[in-house]
BAMIRO-935982 format. One line per field, with one value per residue (C-alpha): residue number from 0; x, y, z. Coordinates in steps of 0.5 Angstrom, whole numbers, plus 500, padded with zeros to 3 digits. Layout:
BEGIN
seq	NUM	...
px	X	...
py	Y	...
pz	Z	...
This chain:
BEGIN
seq	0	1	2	3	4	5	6	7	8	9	10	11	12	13	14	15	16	17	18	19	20	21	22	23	24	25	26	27	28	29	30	31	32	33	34	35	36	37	38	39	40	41	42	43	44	45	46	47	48	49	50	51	52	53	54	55	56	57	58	59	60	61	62	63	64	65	66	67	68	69	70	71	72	73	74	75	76	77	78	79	80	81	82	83	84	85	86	87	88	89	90	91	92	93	94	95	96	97	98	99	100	101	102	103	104	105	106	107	108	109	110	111	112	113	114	115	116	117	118	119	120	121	122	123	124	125	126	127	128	129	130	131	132	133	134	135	136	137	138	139	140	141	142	143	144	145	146	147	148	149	150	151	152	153	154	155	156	157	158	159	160	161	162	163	164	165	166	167	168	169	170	171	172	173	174	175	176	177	178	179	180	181	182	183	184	185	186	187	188	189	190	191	192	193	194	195	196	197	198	199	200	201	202	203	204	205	206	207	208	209	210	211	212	213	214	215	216	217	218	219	220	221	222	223	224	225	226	227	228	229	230	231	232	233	234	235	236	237	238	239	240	241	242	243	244	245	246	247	248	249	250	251	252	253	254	255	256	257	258	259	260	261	262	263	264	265	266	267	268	269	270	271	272	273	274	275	276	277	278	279	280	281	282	283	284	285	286	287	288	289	290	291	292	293	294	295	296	297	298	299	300	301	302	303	304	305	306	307	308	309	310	311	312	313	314	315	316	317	318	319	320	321	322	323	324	325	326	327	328	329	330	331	332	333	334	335	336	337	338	339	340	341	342	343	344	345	346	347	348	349	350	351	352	353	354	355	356	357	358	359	360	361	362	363	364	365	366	367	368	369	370	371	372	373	374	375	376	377	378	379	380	381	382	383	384	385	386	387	388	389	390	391	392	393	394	395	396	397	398	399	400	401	402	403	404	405	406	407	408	409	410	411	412	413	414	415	416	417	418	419	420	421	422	423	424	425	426	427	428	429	430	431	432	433	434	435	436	437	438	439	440	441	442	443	444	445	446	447	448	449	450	451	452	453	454	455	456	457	458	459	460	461	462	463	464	465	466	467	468	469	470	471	472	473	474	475	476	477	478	479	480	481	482	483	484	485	486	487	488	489	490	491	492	493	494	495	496	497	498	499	500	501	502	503	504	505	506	507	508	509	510	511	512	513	514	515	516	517	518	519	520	521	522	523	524	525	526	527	528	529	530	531	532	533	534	535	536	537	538	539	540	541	542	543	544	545	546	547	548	549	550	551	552	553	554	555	556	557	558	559	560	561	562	563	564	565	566	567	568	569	570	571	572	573	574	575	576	577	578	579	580	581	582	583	584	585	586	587	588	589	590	591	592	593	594	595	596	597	598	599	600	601	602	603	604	605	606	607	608	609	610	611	612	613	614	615	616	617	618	619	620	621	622	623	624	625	626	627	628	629	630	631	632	633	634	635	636	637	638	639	640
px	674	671	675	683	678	677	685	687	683	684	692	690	686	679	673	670	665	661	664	660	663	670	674	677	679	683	686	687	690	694	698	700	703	707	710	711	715	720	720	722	727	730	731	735	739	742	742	747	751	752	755	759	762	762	767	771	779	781	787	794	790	791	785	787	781	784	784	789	785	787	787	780	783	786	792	793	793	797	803	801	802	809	811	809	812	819	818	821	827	828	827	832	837	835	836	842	845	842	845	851	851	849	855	860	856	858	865	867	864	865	866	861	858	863	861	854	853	858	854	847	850	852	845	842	847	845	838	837	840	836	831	827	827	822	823	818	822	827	825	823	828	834	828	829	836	837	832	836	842	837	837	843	844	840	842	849	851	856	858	865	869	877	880	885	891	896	898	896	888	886	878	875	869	867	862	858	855	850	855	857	863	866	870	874	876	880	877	880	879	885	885	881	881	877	876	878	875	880	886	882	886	885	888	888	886	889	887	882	877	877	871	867	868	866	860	858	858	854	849	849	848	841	846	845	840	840	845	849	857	862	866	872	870	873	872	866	868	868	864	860	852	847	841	845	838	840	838	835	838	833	831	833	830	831	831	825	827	820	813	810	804	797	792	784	782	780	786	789	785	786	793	793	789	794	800	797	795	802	804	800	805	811	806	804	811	813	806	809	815	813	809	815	819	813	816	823	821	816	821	827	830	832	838	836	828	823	817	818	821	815	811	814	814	807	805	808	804	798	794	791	797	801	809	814	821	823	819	822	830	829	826	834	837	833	835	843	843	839	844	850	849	848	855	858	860	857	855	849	845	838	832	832	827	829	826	822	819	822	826	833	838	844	850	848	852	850	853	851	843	844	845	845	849	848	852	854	846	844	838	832	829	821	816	811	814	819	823	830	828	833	832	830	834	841	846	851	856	861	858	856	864	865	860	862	870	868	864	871	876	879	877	883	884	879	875	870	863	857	853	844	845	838	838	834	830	834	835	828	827	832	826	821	826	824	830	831	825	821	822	822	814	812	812	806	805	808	815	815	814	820	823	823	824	830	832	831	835	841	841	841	845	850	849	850	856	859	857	861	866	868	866	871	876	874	875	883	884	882	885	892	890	891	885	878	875	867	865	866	863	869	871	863	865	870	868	862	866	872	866	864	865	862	867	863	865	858	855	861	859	853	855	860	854	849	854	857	848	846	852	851	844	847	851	846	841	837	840	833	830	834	833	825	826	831	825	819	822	821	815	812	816	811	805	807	807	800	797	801	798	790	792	794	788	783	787	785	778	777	780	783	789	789	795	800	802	795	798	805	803	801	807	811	809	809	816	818	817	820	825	825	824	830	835	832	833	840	844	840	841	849	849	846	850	856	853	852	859	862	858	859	866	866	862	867	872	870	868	874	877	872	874	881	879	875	880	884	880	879	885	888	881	885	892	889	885	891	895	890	890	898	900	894	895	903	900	897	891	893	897	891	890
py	320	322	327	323	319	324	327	319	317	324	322	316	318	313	317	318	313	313	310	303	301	304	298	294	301	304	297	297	304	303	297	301	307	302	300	306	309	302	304	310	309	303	308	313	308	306	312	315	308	310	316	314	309	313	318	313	313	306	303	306	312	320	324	329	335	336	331	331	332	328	329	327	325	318	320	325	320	316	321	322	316	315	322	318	313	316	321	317	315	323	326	321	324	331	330	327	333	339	335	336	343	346	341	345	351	351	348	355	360	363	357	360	355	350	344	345	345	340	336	337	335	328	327	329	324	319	320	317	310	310	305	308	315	316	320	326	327	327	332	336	335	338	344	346	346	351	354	356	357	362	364	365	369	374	376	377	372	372	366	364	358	357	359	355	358	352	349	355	355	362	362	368	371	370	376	373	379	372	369	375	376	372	376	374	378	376	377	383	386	388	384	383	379	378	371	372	367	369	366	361	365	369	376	380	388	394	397	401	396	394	398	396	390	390	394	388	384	387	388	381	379	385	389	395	397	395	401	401	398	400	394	393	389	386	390	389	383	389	385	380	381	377	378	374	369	362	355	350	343	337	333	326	321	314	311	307	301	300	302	298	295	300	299	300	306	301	299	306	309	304	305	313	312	308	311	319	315	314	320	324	324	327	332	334	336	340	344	345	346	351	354	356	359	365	369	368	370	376	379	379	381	375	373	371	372	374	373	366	364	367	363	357	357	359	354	348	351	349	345	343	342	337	337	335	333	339	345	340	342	350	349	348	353	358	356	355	361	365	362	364	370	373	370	376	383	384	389	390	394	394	401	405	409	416	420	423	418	416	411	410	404	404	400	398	394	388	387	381	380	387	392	396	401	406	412	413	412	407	404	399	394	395	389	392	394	389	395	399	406	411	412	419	421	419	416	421	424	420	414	416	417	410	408	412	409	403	402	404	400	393	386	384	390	392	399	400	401	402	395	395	389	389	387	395	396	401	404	404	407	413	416	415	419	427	431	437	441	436	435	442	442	436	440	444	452	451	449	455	460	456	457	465	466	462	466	473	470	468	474	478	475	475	482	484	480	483	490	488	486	493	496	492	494	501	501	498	504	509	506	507	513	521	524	523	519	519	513	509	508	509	515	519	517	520	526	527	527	531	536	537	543	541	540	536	530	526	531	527	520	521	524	518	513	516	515	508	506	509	505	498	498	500	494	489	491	486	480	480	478	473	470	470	466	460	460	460	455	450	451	452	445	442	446	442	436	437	439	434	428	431	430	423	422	424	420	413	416	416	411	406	405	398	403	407	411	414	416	418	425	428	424	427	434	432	430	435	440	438	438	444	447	445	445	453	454	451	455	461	460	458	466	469	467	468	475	477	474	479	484	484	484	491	493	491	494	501	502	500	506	510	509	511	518	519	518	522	528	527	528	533	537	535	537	544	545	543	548	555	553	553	560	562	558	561	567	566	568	576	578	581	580
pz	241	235	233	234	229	225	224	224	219	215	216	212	207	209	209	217	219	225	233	232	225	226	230	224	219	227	227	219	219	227	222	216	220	223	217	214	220	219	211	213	218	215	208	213	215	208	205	212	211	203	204	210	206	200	204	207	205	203	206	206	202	205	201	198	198	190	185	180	172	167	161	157	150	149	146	153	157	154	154	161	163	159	164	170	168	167	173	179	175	172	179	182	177	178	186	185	181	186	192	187	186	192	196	190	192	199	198	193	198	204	209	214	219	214	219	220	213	211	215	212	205	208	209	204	200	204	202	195	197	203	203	209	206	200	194	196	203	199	195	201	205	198	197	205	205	198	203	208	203	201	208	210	203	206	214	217	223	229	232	236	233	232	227	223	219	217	223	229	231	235	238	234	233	226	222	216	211	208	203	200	205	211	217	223	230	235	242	244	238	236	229	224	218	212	207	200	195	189	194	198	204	210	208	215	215	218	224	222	220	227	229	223	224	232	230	224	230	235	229	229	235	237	241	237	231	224	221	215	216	212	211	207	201	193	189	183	177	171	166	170	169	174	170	164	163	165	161	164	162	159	165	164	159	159	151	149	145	143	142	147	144	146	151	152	154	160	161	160	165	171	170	170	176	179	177	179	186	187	185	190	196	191	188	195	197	190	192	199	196	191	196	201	195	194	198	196	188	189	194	192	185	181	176	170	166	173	171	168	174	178	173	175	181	181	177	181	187	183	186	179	175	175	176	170	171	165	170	177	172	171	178	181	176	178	185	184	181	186	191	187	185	192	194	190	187	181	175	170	168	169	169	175	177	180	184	179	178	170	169	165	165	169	171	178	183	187	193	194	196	202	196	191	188	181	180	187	190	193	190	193	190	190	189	187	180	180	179	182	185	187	195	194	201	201	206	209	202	207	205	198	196	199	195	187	189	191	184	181	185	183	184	187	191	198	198	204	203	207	208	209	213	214	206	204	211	213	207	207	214	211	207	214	218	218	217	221	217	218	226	228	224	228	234	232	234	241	237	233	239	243	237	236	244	243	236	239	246	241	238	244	248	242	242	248	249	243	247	254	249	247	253	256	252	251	259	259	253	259	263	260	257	262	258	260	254	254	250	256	263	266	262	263	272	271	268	272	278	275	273	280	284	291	296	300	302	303	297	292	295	291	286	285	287	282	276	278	279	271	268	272	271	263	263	265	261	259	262	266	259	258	266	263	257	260	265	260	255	259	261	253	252	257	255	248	251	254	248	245	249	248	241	242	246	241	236	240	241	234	231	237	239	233	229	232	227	228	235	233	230	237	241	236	239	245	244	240	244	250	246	243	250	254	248	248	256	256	253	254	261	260	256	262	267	262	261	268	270	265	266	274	273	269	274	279	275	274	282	284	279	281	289	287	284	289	294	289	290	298	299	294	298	304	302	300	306	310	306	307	315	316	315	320	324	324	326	332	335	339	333	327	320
């Protein structure tokens, strides 16, 4: 009991007495902790409902993690203030122009998807005199649709409607190369046709865009990979630049019949306040807005001033600044002419970058937003240096003709040229791709032995069939000749059995055996080789793959299977050499059954000779006998020799 005294009184800074005078200070000191433990409870609580209440939204008000500045001077925030004031009435006119504007787009365009379109410029009509619908919504609903004008201006659809031509209607299915070109083919395939703008007709083709159109179609429905089309398409407007900067007009002002009377700066900051507050939804929706288009400016190679365009865009993203009707004007300038530009053929000139690296102005030609064309070469726009650059491996000469004559041809005739549907990645993936070098140096060392087996097995083969060649000719020329001619098999059997002196019949069998034996094997010389090379090919291929895969498994081992790319060099050689050793075997094997039918048939050639000279001789040797026993045999066995 002593010591909780003592650290009780300790606690509360009276000296320690003894147990008989300590009852009224343990009394006294029990009350004031109490009282210090309610103090303190009670300020935890008021200081955990201010900061409730402190961060709590008022009615009907969303909060917003960034709060709009204001300006400090008195003079800024009273010109701010009139902005605001002005703001609703001058983006009210603003929306009503881009309503216009992109209905006027869509009506002198390709009519792509005509009814759904329509259909979105009537609502978005609807909208400014809807009472339900308020001027941020509105905002983002006319920035949605220039998006998917956007989107459509960029990717290749197919769909299948009815194709109206005066009075006659036909279901086809339709191919639109964004807003750059609008197709149409019926269902059996047989014609095609294309959209002119010029005429506002449809102007059907010959028969050879047939297939380029079926290929467009398959394309855009995912049945076949993304690959360059050659589509017939009007020639570029000659003088037409789409890089011509585009001038904003002055957003709308109302006239101001007089200077209103000035304001405490009370007054003015409680206004400013109010009038920011209701702002805040409309701001909130240009800032998304703005923030969706990103990906549009920094991607793609823009009509008019870039940078200044980028700047505007990023600038109305910012969530510190604050949005005037001038900047939302250039804002739908910008758009409109994005939208316009990549709905035609047009020419400019503009630095490209060679390969090399250095850079020099050229023409170039834009097919819409899918490519791009300069001296015969197609070009890709590079994001990084908002630069044009040379593709430093072309298409096929094929299509780089198509694209030198295209760029010569007239705007009111159809040339083909080769489309990126895929607005430059294919073209990009050109680059990617290894050429035939590149390919066979994948395959490692083991690809290499294959190949040099193959080389010396092509070469051999071609020489011994060039020899069986003129051996066999050389065969046919003893065959009408009476003289024996030693630069043949056939001529050296002959010889040699001519030049024999036995009579035997057996010892003349031999004879005939031996020779016909060295000049067979003589004829099918190396053919065994070949036989082997077939066999190991395959063999090598599959010990490259083995390799190959180790290689990949190593790869993982050390860096994971996260990236791909890491695993594609040993995947590479193990399908390479596959490859290599099957297309080595094949043909190989092919030459050597080619081979020793050719060689087999000179063989049966010249033993079937041999047989009948050998005949010959028998029975010239029979004939003779036969003579030298007649008068013997004439004689008769008493009468003496």
């Amino acid at each position: 009991m002593e010591t909780n005294d003592r650290y009780l009184f300790r606690t509360i800074g009276l000296p320690h007495v003894n147990r008989k005078g300590s009852g009224f200070y343990l009394i006294f000191a029990m009350f004031l902790l109490r009282q210090v433990r309610s103090i303190l409870a009670f300020f935890l609580f008021v200081v955990l409902a201010s900061s409730a209440l402190a961060t709590q939204p008022a009615d009907g008000q969303v909060i917003n993690q960034s709060e709009t500045p204001q300006p400090k001077d008195a003079a800024g925030k009273t010109r701010l203030l009139e902005t605001l004031a002005e703001l609703d009435s001058q983006v009210h006119s603003l929306l009503n122009g881009a309503i216009s504007s992109l209905k006027q787009s869509i009506e002198s365009g390709p009519p792509f998807l005509i009814e759904e379109r329509r259909a979105r410029i009537g609502r978005l009509e609807k909208l400014p005199g809807d009472p339900a619908a308020d001027l941020a919504e509105t905002y983002r609903r006319i920035l949605e649709a220039y998006r998917v004008e956007l989107d459509y201006a960029k990717t290749i659809n197919a769909y299948r409607d009815v194709l109206k031509i005066g009075k006659a209607e036909r279901l086809v299915d339709f191919l639109s190369i964004g807003r750059l070109a609008l197709y149409y083919q019926t269902l059996d395939g047989y014609e095609s046709g294309i959209w002119r703008e010029d005429t506002r007709q449809w102007q059907r083709l010959s028969g050879e865009g047939n297939e380029a159109i079926a290929q467009g179609l398959r394309t855009a429905r995912k049945l076949d990979p993304p690959q360059l089309i050659v589509l017939p398409l009007p020639g570029a407007k000659l003088g037409l630049s789409v890089q011509a900067s585009q001038a904003a007009p002055a957003a709308p002002s109302e006239a101001k019949n007089g200077k209103p009377e000035p304001a405490s700066p009370m007054e003015v900051d409680a206004q400013l306040t109010a009038s920011l507050a209701a702002k805040e939804g409309l701001f909130m929706k240009i800032r998304e807005s703005a923030a969706q288009l990103k990906p549009y400016y920094q991607q793609l190679l823009l009509a008019g001033a870039a940078d200044s365009q980028r700047k505007l865009v990023d600038r109305l993203a910012d969530e510190h600044h604050i949005p005037t009707a001038d900047e939302l004007a250039q804002l739908f300038v910008s758009l409109q002419a994005q939208i316009d530009v990549s709905g035609r053929i047009s020419t400019f000139r503009a630095p490209v970058y060679a390969p090399n690296g250095q850079a020099s102005e050229k023409e170039v030609l834009r097919l819409g937003g899918f490519s791009f064309i300069a001296e015969g070469h197609y070009l890709v726009y590079s994001p990084e240096v908002d630069r044009l650059v040379e593709l430093p491996r072309q298409p096929a000469a094929r299509l780089l003709d198509l694209a030198l004559d295209f760029s010569k041809a007239d705007s009111k005739s159809l040339a083909p040229v080769a489309i990126d549907p895929s607005a430059g990645q294919t073209l990009q993936l050109l680059v990617q791709t290894p050429n035939l070098s590149e390919r066979i140096a994948q395959g490692g060392v083991v690809g290499y032995l294959i190949l040099v087996l193959a080389a010396f097995a092509y070469a051999l083969s071609g020489y011994r069939y060039v020899e069986l060649t003129m051996v066999g000719n050389r065969i046919r020329r003893q065959l009408q000749s009476s003289e024996l001619r030693l630069d043949n098999p056939l001529g050296r059997v002959l010889d040699r059995l001519d030049r024999s002196t036995m009579n035997d019949e057996e010892a003349l069998y031999l004879t005939v055996e031996e020779a016909l034996t060295g000049e067979q094997a003589h004829l099918g010389r190396a053919l065994v080789f070949l036989k082997l090379v077939a066999a190991i090919a395959p063999m090598l291929g599959l010990l490259g793959t083995v390799t190959g895969m180790i290689e990949t498994f190593q790869a993982i081992a050390l860096h994971g299977s996260g990236d791909p790319k890491l695993m594609s060099g040993g995947i590479s050689e193990a399908l390479v050499t596959t490859v290599e050793g099957l297309v080595a075997a094949i043909p190989i094997l092919l030459l050597h059954s080619l081979l020793t039918s050719k060689s087999q048939a000179l063989g049966s050639l010249l033993e079937a000779h041999v047989a009948v000279a050998l005949a010959q001789r028998l029975e010239r040797r029979h004939v003779a006998t036969a003579a030298e026993r007649s008068p013997q045999e004439a004689q008769g066995p008493g009468k003496p020799g």
